[in-house]
C-alpha positions in Angstrom: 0.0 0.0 0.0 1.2 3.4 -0.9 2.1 6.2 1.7 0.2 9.4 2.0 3.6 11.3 0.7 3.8 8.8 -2.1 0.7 9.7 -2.8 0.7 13.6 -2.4 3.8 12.9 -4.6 2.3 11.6 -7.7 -0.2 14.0 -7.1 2.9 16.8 -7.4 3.9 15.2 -10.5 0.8 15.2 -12.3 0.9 19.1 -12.6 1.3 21.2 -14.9 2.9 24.2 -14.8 2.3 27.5 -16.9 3.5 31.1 -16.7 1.7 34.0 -17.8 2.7 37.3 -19.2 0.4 40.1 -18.5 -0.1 44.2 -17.8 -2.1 45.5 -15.7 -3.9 48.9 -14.5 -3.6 49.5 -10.6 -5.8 51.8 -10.1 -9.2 49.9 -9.5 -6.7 47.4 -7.1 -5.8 47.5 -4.0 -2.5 45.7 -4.8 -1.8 42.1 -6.6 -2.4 40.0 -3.7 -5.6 38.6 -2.4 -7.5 41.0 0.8 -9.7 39.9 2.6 -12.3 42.3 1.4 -10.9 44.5 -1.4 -10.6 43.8 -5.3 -6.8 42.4 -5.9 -5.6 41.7 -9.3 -4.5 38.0 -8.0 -8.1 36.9 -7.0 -9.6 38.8 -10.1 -6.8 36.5 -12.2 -7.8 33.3 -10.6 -11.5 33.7 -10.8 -10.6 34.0 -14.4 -8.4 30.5 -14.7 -10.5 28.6 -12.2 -13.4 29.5 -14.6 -11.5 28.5 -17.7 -10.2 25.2 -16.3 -12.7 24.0 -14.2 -10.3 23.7 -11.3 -9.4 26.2 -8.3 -6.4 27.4 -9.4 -3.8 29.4 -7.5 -1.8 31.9 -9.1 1.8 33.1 -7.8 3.1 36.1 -8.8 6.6 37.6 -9.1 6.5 39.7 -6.4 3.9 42.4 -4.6 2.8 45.8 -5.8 0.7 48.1 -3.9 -2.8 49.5 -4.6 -2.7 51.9 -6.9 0.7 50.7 -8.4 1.0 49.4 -12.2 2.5 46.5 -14.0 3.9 46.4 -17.7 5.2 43.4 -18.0 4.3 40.9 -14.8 5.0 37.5 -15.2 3.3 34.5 -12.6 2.2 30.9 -13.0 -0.2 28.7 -11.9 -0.7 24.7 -11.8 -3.2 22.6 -13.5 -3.8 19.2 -13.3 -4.9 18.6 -16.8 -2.9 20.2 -19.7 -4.1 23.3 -21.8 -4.5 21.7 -25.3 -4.8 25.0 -27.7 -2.8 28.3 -25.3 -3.9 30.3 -28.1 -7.5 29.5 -27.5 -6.6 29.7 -24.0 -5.3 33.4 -24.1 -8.1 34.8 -26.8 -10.7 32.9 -24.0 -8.9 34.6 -20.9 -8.9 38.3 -22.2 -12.6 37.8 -23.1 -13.4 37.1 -19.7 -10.8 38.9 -17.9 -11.3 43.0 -15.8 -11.0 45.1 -18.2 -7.5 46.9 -16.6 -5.9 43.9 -16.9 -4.6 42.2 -20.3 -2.5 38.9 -20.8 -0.3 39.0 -23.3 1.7 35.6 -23.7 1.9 31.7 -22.0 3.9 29.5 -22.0 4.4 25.5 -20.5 7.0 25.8 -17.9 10.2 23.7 -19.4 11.9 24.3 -16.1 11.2 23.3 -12.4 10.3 27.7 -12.2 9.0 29.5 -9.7 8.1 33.0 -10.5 9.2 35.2 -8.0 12.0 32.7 -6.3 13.7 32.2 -9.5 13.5 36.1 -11.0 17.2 37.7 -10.6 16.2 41.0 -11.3 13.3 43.1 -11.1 13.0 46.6 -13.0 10.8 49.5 -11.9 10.1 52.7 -13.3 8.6 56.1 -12.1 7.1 58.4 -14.1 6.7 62.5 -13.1 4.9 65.4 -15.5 6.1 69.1 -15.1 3.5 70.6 -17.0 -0.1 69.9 -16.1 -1.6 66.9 -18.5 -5.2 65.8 -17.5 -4.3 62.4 -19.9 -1.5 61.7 -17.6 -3.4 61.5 -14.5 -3.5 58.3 -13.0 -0.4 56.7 -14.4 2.3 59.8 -14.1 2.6 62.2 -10.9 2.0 65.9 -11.6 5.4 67.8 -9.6 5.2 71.7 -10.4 8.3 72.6 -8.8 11.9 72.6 -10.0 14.0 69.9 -9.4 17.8 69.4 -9.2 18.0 66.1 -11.7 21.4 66.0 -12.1 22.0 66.3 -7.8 19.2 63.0 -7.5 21.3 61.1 -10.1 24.3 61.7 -7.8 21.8 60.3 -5.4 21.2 57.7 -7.1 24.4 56.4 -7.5 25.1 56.4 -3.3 22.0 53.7 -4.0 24.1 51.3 -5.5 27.1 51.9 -2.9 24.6 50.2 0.0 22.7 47.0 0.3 21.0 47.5 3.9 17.4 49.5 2.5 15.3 49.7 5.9 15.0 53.4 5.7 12.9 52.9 2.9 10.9 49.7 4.0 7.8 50.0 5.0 7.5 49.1 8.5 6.6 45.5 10.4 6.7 43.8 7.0 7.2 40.0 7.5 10.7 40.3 5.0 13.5 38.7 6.6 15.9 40.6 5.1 16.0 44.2 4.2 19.3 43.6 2.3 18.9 44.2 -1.5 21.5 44.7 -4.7 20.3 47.6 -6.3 22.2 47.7 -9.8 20.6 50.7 -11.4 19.0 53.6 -10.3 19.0 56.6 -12.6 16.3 59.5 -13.8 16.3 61.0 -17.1 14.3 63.5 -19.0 12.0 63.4 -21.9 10.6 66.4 -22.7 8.2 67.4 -19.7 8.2 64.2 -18.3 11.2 62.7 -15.9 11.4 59.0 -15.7 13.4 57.4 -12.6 14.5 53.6 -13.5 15.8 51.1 -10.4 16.8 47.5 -10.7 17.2 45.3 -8.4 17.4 41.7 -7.2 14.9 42.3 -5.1 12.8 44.7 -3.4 11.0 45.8 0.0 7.4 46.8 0.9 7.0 50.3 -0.3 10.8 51.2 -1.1 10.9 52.4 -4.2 8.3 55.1 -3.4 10.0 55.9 -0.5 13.2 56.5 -2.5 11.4 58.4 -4.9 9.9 60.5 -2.0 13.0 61.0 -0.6 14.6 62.0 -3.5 12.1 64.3 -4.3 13.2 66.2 -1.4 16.9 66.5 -2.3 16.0 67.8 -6.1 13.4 70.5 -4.7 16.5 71.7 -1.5 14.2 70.4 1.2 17.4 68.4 2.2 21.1 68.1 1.7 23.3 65.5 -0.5 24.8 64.3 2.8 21.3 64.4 4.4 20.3 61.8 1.6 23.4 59.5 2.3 22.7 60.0 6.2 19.5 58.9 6.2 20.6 55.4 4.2 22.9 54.8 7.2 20.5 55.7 9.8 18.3 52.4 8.5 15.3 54.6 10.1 12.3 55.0 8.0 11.1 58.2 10.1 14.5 59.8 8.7 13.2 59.2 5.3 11.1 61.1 2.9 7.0 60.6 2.7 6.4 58.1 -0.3 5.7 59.5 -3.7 2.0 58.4 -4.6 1.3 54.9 -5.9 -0.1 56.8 -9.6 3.5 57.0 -11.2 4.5 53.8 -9.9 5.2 50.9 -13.0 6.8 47.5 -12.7 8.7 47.2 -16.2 10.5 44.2 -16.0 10.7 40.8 -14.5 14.3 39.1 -15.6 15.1 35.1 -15.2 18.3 33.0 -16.0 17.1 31.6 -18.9 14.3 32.2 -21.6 10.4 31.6 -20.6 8.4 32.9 -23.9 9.8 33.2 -27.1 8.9 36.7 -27.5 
């Protein structure tokens, strides 16, 4: 007679594994994962799937983003116990049905024992600023009317790469184990009206890249110093930090892996 783990085993092997590609909206969201009592783009997702499939289906994403916050190119999977025999069908089926603010764009069978957030190496975030009012902006860009020092917050964001320890910009009594993170890119640049701040990293913490962006804020409009900014890294005190930018100019851009998930 078989075990219960031999069993619960061949039950594991059974699966199937996908990942999805997808883009979504923030703003009717309060974040990607599941509350208890508020619209997430997870639960909206796997109302979708279970539908499709016939099967509850569970669907982990790459990492968190925050209510209001955006995704261009978010990558997750899910497990199904019987395999999806046409993924085009599949995908036409699934933006159908799917919230309007959200869009898949590509799937793919999992060749690889994947997850999609433990196996991501880096993770690519960009913030997105207007200087002159723009009512079709709203929503996805933050309206800043004063002037600000750009080339004194890329100095800034250089220091970024010099440290690993973030908790001045963590949001506080997460349950992260670790507030260490390699940032490897953190620049802003200009494009016409609009400036766009980029950060990479292998990983990041709750609320931390608004926090930087807040923070940085402050330094380009002389609210504080250069050494204030490097001072307040070291202090690994969020109070010493600026207030986080709002969640409107927020994007996730990238998700990156070791090897090659979709062929596109």
């Amino acid at each position: 007679m078989q075990s219960h783990y031999e069993n619960l085993n061949l039950s594991i092997s059974r699966v199937t594994r996908y990942f999805i590609k997808l883009s979504y909206s923030g703003k009717n969201f309060n974040g990607w994962q599941i509350q208890p009592n508020d619209p997430s783009v997870q639960e909206t997702i796997e109302k979708v799937l279970s539908t499709l499939l016939g099967e509850a289906i569970l669907v982990v994403g790459a990492g968190r983003t925050d209510a209001g916050v955006h995704a261009r190119n978010y990558i997750a999977h899910f497990d199904v116990t019987s395999p999806i025999l046409n993924l085009s069908d599949f995908m036409y089926k699934a933006n159908r049905f799917v919230h309007k603010d959200i869009v898949f764009h590509d799937i793919a069978l999992a060749q690889e024992p994947l997850h999609s957030r433990f196996s991501a190496t880096k993770r690519t975030y960009r913030y997105y600023i207007h200087q002159q009012k723009d009512p079709f902006l709203e929503g996805f860009s933050v309206y800043v009317h004063y002037k600000l020092d750009v080339e004194l917050m890329n100095r800034a964001g250089e220091i970024l790469l010099q440290y690993s320890d973030f908790t001045s910009f963590s949001k506080l009594h997460t349950d992260a184990k670790t507030n260490t993170c390699a940032v490897s890119l953190a620049q802003w640049h200009r494009e016409g009206h609009r400036l766009i701040f980029t950060i990479a990293a292998d990983r990041f913490l709750r609320n931390m890249v608004r926090a930087i962006v807040g923070t940085m804020l402050e330094l380009g409009r002389g609210k504080i110093t250069f050494e204030q900014f490097r001072s307040i890294i070291e202090l690994k005190d969020r109070g010493k930090a600026g207030t986080s930018a709002p969640p409107d100019g927020l994007f996730l851009e990238q998700i990156d892996y070791d090897c090659t998930i979709f062929d596109k």
